[in-house]
ZAMARGU-4260 file (C-alpha; in steps of 0.2 Angstrom, whole numbers, plus 5000, padded with zeros to 4 digits):
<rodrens>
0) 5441/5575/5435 | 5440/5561/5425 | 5434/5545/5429 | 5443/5533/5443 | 5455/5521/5433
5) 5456/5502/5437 | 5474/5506/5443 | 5490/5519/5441 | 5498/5512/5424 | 5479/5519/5418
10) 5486/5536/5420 | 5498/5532/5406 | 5484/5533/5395 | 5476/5548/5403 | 5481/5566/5396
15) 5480/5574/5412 | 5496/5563/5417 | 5504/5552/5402 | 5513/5571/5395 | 5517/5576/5411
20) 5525/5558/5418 | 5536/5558/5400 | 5542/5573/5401 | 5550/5574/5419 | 5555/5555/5414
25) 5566/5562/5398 | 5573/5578/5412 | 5578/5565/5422 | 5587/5555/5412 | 5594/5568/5403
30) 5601/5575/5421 | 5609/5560/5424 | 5616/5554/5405 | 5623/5568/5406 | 5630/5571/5423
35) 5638/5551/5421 | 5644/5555/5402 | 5654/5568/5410 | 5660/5559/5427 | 5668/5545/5416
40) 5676/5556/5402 | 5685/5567/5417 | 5690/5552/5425 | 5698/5542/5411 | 5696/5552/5394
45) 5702/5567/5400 | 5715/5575/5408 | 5711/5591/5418 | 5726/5595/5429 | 5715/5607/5440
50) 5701/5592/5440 | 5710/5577/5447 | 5698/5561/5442 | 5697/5555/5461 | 5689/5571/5463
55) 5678/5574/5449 | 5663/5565/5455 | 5661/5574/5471 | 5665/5591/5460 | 5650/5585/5448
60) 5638/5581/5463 | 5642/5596/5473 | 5641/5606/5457 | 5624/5599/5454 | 5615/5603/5470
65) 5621/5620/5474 | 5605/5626/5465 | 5592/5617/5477 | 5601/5627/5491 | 5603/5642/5480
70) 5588/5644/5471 | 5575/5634/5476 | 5565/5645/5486 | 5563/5657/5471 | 5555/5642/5460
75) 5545/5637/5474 | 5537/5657/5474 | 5536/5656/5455 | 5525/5639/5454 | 5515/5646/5463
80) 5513/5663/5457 | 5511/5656/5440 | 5503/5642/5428 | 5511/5626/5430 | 5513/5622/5413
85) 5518/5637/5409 | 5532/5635/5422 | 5536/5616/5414 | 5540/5623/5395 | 5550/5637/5402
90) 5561/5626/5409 | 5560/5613/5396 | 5566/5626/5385 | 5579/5630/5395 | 5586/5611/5396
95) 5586/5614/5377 | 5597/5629/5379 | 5608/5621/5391 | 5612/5605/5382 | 5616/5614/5365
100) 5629/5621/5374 | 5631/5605/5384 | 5634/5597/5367 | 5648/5608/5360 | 5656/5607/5377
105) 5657/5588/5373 | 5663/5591/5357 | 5677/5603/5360 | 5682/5592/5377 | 5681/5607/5385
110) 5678/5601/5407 | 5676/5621/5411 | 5660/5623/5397 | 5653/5607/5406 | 5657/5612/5423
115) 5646/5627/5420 | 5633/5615/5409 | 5632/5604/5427 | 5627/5619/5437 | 5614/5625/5423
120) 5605/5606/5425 | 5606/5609/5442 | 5598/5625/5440 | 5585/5617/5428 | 5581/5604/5440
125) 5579/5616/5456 | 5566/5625/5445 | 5557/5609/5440 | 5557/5601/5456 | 5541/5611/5464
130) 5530/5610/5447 | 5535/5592/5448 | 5527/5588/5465 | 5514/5602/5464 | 5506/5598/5446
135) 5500/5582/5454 | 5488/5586/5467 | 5480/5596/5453 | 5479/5583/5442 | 5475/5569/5451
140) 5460/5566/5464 | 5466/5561/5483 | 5462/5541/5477 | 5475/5543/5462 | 5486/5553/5472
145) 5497/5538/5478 | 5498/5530/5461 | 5504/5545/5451 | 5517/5547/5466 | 5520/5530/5464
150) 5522/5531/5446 | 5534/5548/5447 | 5545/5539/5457 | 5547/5524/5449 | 5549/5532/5431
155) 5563/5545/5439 | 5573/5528/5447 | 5572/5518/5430 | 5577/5536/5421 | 5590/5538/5431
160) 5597/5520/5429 | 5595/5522/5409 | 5603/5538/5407 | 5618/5533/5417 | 5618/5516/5407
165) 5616/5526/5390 | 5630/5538/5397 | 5643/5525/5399 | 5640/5518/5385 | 5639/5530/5375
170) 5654/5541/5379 | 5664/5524/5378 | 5660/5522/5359 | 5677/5523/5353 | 5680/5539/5339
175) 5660/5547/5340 | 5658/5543/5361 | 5660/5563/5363 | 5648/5567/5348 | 5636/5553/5353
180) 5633/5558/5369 | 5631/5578/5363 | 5617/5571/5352 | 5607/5559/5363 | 5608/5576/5376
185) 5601/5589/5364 | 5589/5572/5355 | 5584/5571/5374 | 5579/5589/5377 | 5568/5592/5362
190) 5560/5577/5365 | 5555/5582/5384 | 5552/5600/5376 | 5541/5590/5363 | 5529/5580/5376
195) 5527/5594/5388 | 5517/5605/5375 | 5505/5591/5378 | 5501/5594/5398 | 5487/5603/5402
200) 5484/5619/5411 | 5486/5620/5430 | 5482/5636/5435 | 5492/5645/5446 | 5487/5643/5464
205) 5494/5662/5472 | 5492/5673/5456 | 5493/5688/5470 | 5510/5682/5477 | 5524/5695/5475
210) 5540/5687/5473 | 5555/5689/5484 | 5571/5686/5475 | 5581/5686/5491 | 5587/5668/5491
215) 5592/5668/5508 | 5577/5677/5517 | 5566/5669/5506 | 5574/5652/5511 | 5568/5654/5529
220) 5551/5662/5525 | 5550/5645/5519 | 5557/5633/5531 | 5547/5643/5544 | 5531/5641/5533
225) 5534/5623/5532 | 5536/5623/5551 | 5519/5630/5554 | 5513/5612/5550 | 5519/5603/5562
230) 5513/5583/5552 | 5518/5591/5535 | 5536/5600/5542 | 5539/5580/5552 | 5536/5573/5534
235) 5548/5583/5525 | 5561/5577/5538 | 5558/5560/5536 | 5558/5563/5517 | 5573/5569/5517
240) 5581/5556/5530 | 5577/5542/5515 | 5586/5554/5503 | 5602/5553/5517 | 5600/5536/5518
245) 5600/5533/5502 | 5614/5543/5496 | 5625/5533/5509 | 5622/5517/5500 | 5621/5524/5482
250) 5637/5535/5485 | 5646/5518/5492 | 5642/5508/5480 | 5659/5508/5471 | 5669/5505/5485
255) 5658/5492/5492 | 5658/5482/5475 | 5676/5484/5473 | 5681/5482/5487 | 5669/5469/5500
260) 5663/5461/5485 | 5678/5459/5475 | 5669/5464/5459 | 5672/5475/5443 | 5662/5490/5434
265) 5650/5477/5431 | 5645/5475/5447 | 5645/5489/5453 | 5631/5492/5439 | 5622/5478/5443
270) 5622/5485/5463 | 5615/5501/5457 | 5601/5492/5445 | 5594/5479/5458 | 5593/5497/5469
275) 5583/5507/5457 | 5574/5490/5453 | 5570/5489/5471 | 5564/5509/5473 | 5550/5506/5458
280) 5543/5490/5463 | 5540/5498/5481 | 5534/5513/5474 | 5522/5505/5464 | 5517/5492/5479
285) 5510/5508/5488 | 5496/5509/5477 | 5491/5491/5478 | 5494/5490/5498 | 5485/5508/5502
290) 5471/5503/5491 | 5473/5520/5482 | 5473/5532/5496 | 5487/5540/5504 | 5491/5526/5518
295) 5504/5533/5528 | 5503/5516/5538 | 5515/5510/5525 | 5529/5522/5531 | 5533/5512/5548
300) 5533/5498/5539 | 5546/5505/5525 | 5556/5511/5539 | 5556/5493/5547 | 5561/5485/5531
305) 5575/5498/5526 | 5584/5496/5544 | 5582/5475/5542 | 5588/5474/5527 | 5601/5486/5531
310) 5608/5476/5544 | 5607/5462/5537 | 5618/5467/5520 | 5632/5470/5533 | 5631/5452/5537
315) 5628/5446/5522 | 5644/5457/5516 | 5657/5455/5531 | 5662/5435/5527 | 5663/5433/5508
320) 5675/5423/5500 | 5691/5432/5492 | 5692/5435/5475 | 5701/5447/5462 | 5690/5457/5452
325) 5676/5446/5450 | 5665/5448/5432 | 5646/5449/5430 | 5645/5433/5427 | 5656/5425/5443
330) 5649/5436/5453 | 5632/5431/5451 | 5637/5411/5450 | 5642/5411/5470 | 5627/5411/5480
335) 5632/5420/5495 | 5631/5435/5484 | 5610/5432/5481 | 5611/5437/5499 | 5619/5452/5495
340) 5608/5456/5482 | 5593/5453/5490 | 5597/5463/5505 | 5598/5477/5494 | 5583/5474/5482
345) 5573/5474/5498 | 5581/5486/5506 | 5575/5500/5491 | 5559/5491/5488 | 5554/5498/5507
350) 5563/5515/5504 | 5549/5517/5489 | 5536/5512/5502 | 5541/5522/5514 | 5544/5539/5505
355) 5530/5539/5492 | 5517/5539/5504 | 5527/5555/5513 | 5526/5564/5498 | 5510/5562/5495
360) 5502/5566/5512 | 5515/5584/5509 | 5504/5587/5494 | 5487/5583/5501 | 5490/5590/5516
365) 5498/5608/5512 | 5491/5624/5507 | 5485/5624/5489 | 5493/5643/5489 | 5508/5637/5498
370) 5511/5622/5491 | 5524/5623/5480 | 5536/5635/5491 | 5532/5618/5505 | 5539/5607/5491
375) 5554/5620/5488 | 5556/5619/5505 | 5559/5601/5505 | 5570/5601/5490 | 5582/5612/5501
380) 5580/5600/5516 | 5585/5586/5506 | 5599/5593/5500 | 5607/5599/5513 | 5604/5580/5520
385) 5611/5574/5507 | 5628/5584/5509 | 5627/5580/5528 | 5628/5561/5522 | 5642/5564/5511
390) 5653/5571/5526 | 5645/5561/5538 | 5650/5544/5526 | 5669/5552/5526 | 5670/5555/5542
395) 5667/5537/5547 | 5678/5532/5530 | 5694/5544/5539 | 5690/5534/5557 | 5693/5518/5551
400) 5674/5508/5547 | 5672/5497/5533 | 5657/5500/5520 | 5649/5487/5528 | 5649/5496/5547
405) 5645/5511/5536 | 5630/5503/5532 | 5625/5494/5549 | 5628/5512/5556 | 5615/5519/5545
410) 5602/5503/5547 | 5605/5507/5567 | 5604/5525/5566 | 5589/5523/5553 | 5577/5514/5568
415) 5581/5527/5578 | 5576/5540/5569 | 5561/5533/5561 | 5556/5530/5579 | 5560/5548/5586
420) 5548/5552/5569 | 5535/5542/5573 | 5534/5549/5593 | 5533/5566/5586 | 5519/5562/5575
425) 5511/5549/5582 | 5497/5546/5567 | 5512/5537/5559 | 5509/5524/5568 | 5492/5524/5574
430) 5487/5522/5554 | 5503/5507/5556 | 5492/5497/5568 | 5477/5500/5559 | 5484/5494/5541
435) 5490/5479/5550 | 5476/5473/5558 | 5464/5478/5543 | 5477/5469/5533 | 5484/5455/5543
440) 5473/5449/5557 | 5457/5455/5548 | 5452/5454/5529 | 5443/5472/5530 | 5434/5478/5514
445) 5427/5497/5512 | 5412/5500/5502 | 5408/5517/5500 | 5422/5527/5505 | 5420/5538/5493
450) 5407/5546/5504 | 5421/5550/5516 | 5424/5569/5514 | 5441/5572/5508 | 5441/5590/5516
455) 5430/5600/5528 | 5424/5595/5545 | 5410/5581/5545 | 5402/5570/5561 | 5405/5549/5556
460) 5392/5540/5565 | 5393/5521/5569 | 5387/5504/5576 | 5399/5501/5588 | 5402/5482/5591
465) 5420/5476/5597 | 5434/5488/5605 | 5445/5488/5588 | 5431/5497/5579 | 5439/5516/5580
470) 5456/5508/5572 | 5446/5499/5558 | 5440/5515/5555 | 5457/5525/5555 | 5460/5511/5543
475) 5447/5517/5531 | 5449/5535/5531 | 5463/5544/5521 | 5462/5559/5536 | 5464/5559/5554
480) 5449/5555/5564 | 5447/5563/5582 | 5435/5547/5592 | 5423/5550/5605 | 5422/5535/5616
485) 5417/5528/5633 | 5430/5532/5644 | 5433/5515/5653 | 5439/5510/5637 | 5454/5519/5640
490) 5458/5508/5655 | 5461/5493/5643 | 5480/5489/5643 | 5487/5495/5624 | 5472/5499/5618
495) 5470/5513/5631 | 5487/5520/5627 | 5483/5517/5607 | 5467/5529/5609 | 5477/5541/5620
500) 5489/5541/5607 | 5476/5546/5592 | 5469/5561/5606 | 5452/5550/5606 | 5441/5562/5619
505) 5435/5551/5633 | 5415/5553/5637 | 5409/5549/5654 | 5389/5550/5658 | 5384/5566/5666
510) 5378/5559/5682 | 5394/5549/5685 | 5407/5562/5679 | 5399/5580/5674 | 5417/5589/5670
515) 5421/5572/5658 | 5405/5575/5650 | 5406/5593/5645 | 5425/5593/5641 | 5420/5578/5629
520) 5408/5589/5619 | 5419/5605/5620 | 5433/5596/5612 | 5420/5588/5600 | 5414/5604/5594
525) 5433/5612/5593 | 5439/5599/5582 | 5422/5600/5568 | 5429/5619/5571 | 5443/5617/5565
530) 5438/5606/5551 | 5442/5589/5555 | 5434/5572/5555 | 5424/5567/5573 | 5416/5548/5574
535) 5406/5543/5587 | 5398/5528/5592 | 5381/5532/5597 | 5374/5518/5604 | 5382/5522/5619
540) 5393/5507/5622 | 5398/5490/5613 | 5383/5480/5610 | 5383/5464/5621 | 5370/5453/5609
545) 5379/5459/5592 | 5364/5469/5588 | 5360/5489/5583 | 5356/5498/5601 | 5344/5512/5600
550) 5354/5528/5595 | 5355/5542/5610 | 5352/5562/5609 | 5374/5566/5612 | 5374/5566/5592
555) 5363/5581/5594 | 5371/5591/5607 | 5387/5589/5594 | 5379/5596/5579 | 5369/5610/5588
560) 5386/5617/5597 | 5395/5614/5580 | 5379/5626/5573 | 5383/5639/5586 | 5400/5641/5580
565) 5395/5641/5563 | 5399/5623/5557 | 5385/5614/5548 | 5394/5597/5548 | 5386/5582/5539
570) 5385/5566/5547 | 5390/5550/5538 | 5382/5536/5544 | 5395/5519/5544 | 5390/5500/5547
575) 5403/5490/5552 | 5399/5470/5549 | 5403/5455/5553 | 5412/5459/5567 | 5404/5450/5582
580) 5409/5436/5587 | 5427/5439/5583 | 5441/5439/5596 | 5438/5460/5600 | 5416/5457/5603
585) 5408/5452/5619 | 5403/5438/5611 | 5410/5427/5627 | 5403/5425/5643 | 5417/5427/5649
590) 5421/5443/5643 | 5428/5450/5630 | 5447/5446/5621 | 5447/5429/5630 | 5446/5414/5613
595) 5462/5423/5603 | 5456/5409/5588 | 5438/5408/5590 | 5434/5412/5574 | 5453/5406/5566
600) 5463/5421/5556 | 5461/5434/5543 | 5442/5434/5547 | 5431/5444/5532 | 5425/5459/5542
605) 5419/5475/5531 | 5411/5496/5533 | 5398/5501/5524 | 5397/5520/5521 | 5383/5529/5516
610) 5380/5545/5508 | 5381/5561/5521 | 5365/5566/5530 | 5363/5584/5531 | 5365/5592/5548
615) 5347/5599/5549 | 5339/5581/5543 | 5349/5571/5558 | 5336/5564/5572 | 5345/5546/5580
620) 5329/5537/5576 | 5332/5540/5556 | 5353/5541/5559 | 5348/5523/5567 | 5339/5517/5553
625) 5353/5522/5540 | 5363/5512/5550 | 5353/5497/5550 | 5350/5499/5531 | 5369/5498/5530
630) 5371/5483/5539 | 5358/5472/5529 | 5365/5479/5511
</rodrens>
């Protein structure tokens, strides 16, 4: 793996990812010249008496997903089976193939040759779609992982927007629009076909796999393999909510300009580019907020943004002034539609927040072997999602809403789902909390996490000096940690139910609570079992005079019962400082939590980590001294 970059456009000039990033940039756009080129010569160029123009978009779309419900199960099986790149100039080649027939379909005028050509792109895409998302974690270490994400989605929104500008402008050239737009398509092609013989190799991640070519069964052997995890099955959901969501706005966009805001084709555009403006800046925010790991704290915080900015665009929408097909330019001149604008910049700036984290928690979080047919999977959730928003958004069309309470439905039924999300998988928002108050009550800075393990079970051992420490340390780890803590601290009102919430594993001494005690190093030893991250504190308590408490023998009973299963864990010792005196120490005589502003706001609090102490050298003395190292450096 190459060395870290100072931030994701470095990747641009990084081999491993500049080939890779241009070349699903041109697909994209490519898709989507194409696809609008077609839209606007069926629906005034053209007339195609078993085609009428109202219904040529919704033909076009329809056409153009059917291969994610058809087909992408098969691609899933086949990235995995075989060598990414191999997989990407295969279906590069392809686009080629497709858009020289594309281009004599445009030539000719002939809507049954293109017809065929949208189903074909839609073919090509279902095939890309699992390479796309799978190449990446290959590529790209867990710390880059949510800047190449970040990236991806940003270049496919502004692809998207360009290749349906170029479209309609091209296929509006009067005399050569046809031929125009047959050149760019076949131009864009060789040029994707060009860059991609620059990605390098990926190897295949399930040579062994035998293929099933059954769509249908093979379809449910993947939603079911998708299903057998249950944080990574939840995140496909809620990734393909955003793509329902989303499609609700970008399919009404039309109407809404036309018809709320009194505006022409220009508008309409302009709606569609602050939109895919929004996506990219958010998108590439996630990076800069999750100081480059995967912080699926964002994703609450996206889903707030998208429902409040929803709701607000049906007030900002439901009282403008009228008008008669307003121009680019008088539309822009009247300051009630800023508002408009806004909402809706806002709006898709924290969809990009919240579904680029998503994705890449999906790619870290699945099974190297099974990771492409879990990203095929999701490519089939989606769309169906997305077909359920298009009947869902006529349905409420045929009973009488307005786009507006369209889109104040959506902004409703958006909190409510995002909150039925995060119950069902509550480290959604326990890693929420933790970005805020690292973020916003606390300026909290990380030194060392690189010594965190990305994967494998290991033992984090800490000083333990306020009752906010286990969520500082959520906030520093890109994985789930499983806390062993005093159990009166679960007595403590929000804070209890938080740690309940995480599945902490309350810890009672032996003499006052025997069944406590050895359920707390049962659990401990189940979940270094299983491979997962277990912190303790093992002082034994919060520290009443802010300094380090002689380190107790529990720490031992953990790694000896992990060794009889097996489990040689290392332990990371972690120093948390600066932290007493704040508003969560015992700092006060009084007790603890009772000056909110002792020390003011957005206090500097930071962890130390320091490199893994093999299981067989721990003893608390030395683990102490560690500790205490830490805490002076």
């Amino acid at each position: 793996m190459s060395e870290p970059h100072p931030n994701q456009f470095a990747l641009l000039r990084q081999r491993r990812f500049a080939p890779f990033f241009w070349t699903q940039f041109a697909g994209a756009a490519n898709d989507n010249l194409f696809k609008f080129a077609f839209t606007v010569m069926v629906t005034y160029q053209l007339s195609v008496s078993w085609m009428p123009p109202a219904m040529a978009g919704l033909v076009i779309g329809a056409l153009f997903i059917l291969p994610f419900l058809l087909f992408s199960a098969t691609a899933g099986q086949l990235t995995d089976k075989y060598e990414k790149t191999r997989i990407i100039r295969f279906v590069k080649n392809l686009e080629v193939a497709i858009m020289l027939v594309a281009a004599a379909g445009f030539i000719a005028g002939s809507a049954a040759v293109l017809l065929a050509c949208v189903f074909l792109m839609g073919l090509h895409s279902t095939l890309f779609g699992p390479v796309k998302f799978a190449y990446l974690p290959q590529a790209l270490s867990e710390r880059e992982l949510t800047g190449g994400n970040g990236m991806v989605e940003m270049g496919t929104f502004v692809a998207i927007l360009l290749g349906n500008v170029a479209g309609g402008l091209l296929v509006a050239l009067p005399g050569i629009g046809h031929t125009s737009v047959a050149a760019a398509c076949v131009l864009l092609a060789l040029a994707g076909r060009l860059v991609a013989q620059f990605i390098p190799s990926a190897p295949a991640t399930d040579p062994g796999l035998t293929v099933n070519w059954n769509p249908v069964s093979e379809t449910w052997r993947n939603l079911k393999l998708a299903h057998g995890n249950p944080v990574v099955f939840r995140s496909l959901l809620g990734i393909s909510w955003m793509w329902f969501f989303g499609a609700v706005f970008l399919s009404q966009f039309p109407s809404f300009a036309k018809d709320v805001l009194h505006g022409n084709e220009q508008v309409a555009s302009l709606l569609l580019v602050v939109f895919s403006v929004g996506i990219g800046i958010g998108s590439l925010l996630c990076e800069v907020l999750s100081r480059r790991h995967v912080e699926i704290g964002l994703v609450p915080l996206g889903a707030i943004g998208m429902s409040v900015f929803a709701i607000d665009l049906y007030f900002a929408s439901r009282a403008l002034p009228p008008a008669d097909g307003l121009t680019l330019a008088a539309f822009v001149a009247q300051p009630a539609h800023w508002r408009v604008m806004l909402d809706l910049l806002l709006l898709s700036l924290f969809a990009g927040l919240y579904s680029v984290p998503m994705y890449a928690l999906i790619q870290m979080r699945s099974q190297p072997t099974h990771r492409a047919r879990i990203i095929a999977a999701n490519n089939i959730l989606n769309a169906l999602f997305m077909i359920a928003s298009s009947v869902l958004a006529g349905a409420l069309l045929s009973a009488g809403f307005t786009v507006p309470q369209i889109f104040l439905f959506t902004g409703i039924a958006n909190a409510l789902v995002a909150f039925y999300i995060f119950l069902l998988v509550p480290e959604y928002l326990l890693r929420f909390v933790a970005w805020v108050l690292s973020r916003c009550i606390y300026r909290f800075k990380v030194r060392g996490d690189e010594h965190i393990p990305t994967t494998g079970a290991a033992i984090l051992a800490c000083n333990h000096v306020s009752f906010v420490d286990a969520v500082l340390l959520m906030a520093a780890s890109p994985r789930p940690i499983y806390f062993v803590m005093d159990h009166r601290i679960f007595r403590i009102p929000v804070l209890g139910a938080l740690f309940r919430l995480a599945k902490a594993i309350p810890i009672a001494p032996q003499k006052e609570d025997a069944a406590t005690y050895e359920a707390a190093f049962a659990r401990a030893a189940q979940v270094l079992r299983e491979g997962d991250l277990l912190a303790i504190f093992p002082e034994g308590g919060i520290t009443r005079d802010g300094q380090l408490q002689p380190f107790k023998g529990g720490i031992m009973k953990i790694i000896e019962r992990a060794r009889a299963d097996g489990v040689e864990a290392p332990v990371v010792p972690m120093a948390l400082t600066n932290l007493w005196g704040s508003f969560f120490s015992r700092i006060e005589q009084g007790g603890a939590m009772v000056r909110p502003f002792r020390r003011g706001i957005w206090n500097r609090v930071g962890l130390n980590v320091g490199a893994p102490v093999a299981a067989h050298d721990v003893q608390p003395p030395l683990l102490r001294e560690r500790v205490q190292a830490l805490l002076a450096a």
